[in-house]
C-alpha positions as CSV (number, residue, x, y, z in Angstrom):
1,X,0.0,0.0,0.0
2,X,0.9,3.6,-0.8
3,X,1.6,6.4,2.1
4,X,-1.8,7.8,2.5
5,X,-1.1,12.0,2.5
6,X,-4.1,14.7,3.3
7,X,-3.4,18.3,4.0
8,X,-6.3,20.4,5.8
9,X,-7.6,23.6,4.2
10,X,-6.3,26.8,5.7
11,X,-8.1,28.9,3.0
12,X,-11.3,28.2,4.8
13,X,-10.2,28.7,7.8
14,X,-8.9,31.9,7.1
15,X,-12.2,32.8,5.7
16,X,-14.0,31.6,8.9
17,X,-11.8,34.4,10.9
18,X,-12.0,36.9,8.3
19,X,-15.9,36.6,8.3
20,X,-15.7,36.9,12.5
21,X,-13.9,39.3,12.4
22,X,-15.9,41.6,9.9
23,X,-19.1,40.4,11.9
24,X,-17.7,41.7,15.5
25,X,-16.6,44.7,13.8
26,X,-20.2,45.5,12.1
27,X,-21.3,45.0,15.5
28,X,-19.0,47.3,17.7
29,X,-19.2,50.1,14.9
30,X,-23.3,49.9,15.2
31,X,-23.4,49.6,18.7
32,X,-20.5,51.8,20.2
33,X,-22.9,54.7,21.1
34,X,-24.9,52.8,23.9
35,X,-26.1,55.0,26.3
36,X,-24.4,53.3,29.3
37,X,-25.0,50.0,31.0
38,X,-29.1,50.6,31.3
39,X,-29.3,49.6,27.0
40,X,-29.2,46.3,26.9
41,X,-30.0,44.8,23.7
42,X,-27.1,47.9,23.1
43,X,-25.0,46.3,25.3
44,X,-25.3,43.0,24.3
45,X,-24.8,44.0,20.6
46,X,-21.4,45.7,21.3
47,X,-20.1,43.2,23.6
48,X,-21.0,40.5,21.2
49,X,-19.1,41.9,18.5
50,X,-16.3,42.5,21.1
51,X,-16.4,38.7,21.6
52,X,-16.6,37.8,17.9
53,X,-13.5,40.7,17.4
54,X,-11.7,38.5,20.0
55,X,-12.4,35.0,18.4
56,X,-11.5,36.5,14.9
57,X,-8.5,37.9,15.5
58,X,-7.6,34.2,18.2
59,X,-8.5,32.2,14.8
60,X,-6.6,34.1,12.1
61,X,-3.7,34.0,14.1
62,X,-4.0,29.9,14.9
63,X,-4.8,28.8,11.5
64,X,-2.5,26.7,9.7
65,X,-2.2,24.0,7.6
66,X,-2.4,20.0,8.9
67,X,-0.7,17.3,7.3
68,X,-1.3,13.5,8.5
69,X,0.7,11.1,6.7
70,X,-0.3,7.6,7.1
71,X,2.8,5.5,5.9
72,X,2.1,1.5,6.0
73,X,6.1,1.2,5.4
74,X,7.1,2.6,8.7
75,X,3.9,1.5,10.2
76,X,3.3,5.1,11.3
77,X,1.3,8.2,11.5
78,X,2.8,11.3,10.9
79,X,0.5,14.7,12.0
80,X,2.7,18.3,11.4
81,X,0.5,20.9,12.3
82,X,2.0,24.5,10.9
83,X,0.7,28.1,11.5
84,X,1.8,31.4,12.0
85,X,4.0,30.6,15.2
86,X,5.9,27.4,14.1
87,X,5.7,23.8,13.5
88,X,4.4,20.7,15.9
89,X,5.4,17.5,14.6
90,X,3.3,14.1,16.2
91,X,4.0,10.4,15.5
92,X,1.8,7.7,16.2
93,X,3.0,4.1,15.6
94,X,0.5,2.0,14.7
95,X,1.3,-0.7,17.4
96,X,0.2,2.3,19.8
97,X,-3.1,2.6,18.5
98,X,-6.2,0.2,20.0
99,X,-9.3,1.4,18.6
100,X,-10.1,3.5,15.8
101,X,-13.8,5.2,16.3
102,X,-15.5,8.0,15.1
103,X,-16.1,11.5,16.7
104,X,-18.4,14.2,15.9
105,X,-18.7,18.3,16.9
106,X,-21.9,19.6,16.2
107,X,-26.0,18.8,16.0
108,X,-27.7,17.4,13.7
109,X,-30.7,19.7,13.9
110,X,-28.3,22.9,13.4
111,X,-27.6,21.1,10.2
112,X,-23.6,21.5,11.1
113,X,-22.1,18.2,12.3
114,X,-18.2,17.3,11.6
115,X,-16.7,14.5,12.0
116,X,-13.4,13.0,12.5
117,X,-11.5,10.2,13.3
118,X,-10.7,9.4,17.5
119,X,-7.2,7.2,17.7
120,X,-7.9,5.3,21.5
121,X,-4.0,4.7,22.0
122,X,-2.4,2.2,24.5
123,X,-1.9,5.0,27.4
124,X,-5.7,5.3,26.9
125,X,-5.2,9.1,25.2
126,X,-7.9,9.7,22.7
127,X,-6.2,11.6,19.9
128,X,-8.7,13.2,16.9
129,X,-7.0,12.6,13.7
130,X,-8.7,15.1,10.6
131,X,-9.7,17.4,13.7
132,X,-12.9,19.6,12.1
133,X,-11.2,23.3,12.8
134,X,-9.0,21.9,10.4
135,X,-11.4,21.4,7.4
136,X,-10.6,18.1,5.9
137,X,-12.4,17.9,2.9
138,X,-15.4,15.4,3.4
139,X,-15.6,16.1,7.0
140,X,-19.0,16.8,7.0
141,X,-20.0,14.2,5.7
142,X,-20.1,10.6,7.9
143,X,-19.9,7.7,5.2
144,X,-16.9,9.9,4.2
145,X,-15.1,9.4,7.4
146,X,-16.0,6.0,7.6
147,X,-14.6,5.5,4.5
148,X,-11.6,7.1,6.5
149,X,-12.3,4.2,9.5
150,X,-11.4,1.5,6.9
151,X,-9.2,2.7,5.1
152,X,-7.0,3.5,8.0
153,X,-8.2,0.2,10.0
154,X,-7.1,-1.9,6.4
155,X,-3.5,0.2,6.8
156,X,-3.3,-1.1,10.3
157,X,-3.8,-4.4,9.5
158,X,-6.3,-5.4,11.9
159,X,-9.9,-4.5,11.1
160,X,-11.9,-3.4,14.9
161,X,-15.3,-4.4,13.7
């Protein structure tokens, strides 16, 4: 079998800040002339926007790019997150891993639901591999990521179900 190789998209992160961040700042800008603390919806609109503002500027600065390399050669998983500050590199061998399950952020009646894959590993750590702030394409969608489940359960060799 072939190294297995998908990279996250950054672009939609970015756009995810961006859009915060032009959202908070709609927000303070139309509700900076609240007539003190007795204005509540006013109040609530500005310090909203103040929280969005924060969040924005928090994601912009975090987002990266994610690579996870699954290599059956080395019988390994390579994950190198990279963003504005640096590089983290994790590897995962594959005798370390002793579950492979599926996770999910979000509701179903919100219509927003990601998924990704949860790695149970012998020191009982539960590590998410195709994390949803990182916008692996297909995460959205579950027969995708079980797709993932076998593919990476067939790489390991060992099938869980």
């Amino acid at each position: 079998m072939d190294a297995w190789v998908s990279h996250s998209n950054p672009a939609r992160q970015t756009a995810l800040a961006l859009g915060c961040l032009v959202v908070g700042l709609v927000l303070v800008i139309g509700f900076r002339h609240f007539e003190g603390w007795s204005t509540r919806n006013d109040t609530a609109g500005f310090l909203l926007g103040l929280l969005l503002l924060v969040i924005g500027v928090w994601a912009f600065l975090a987002s990266g790019r994610q690579t996870v390399v699954v290599d059956p050669r080395t019988r390994r998983i390579g994950v190198e997150d990279t963003n504005r500050f640096g590089s983290k590199k994790r590897s995962i061998p594959f005798d370390d891993i002793t579950h492979v399950g599926i996770g999910y952020l979000g509701k179903a009646s919100n219509f927003v639901t990601f998924y990704y894959l949860v790695l149970t590993l012998k020191n009982g750590e539960e590590y998410p591999l195709f994390a949803p702030g990182r916008f692996f394409e297909g995460g959205a969608d579950r027969s995708v990521v079980e797709s993932w489940q076998q593919r990476l359960e067939q790489y390991l060799d060992r099938p869980d179900h």
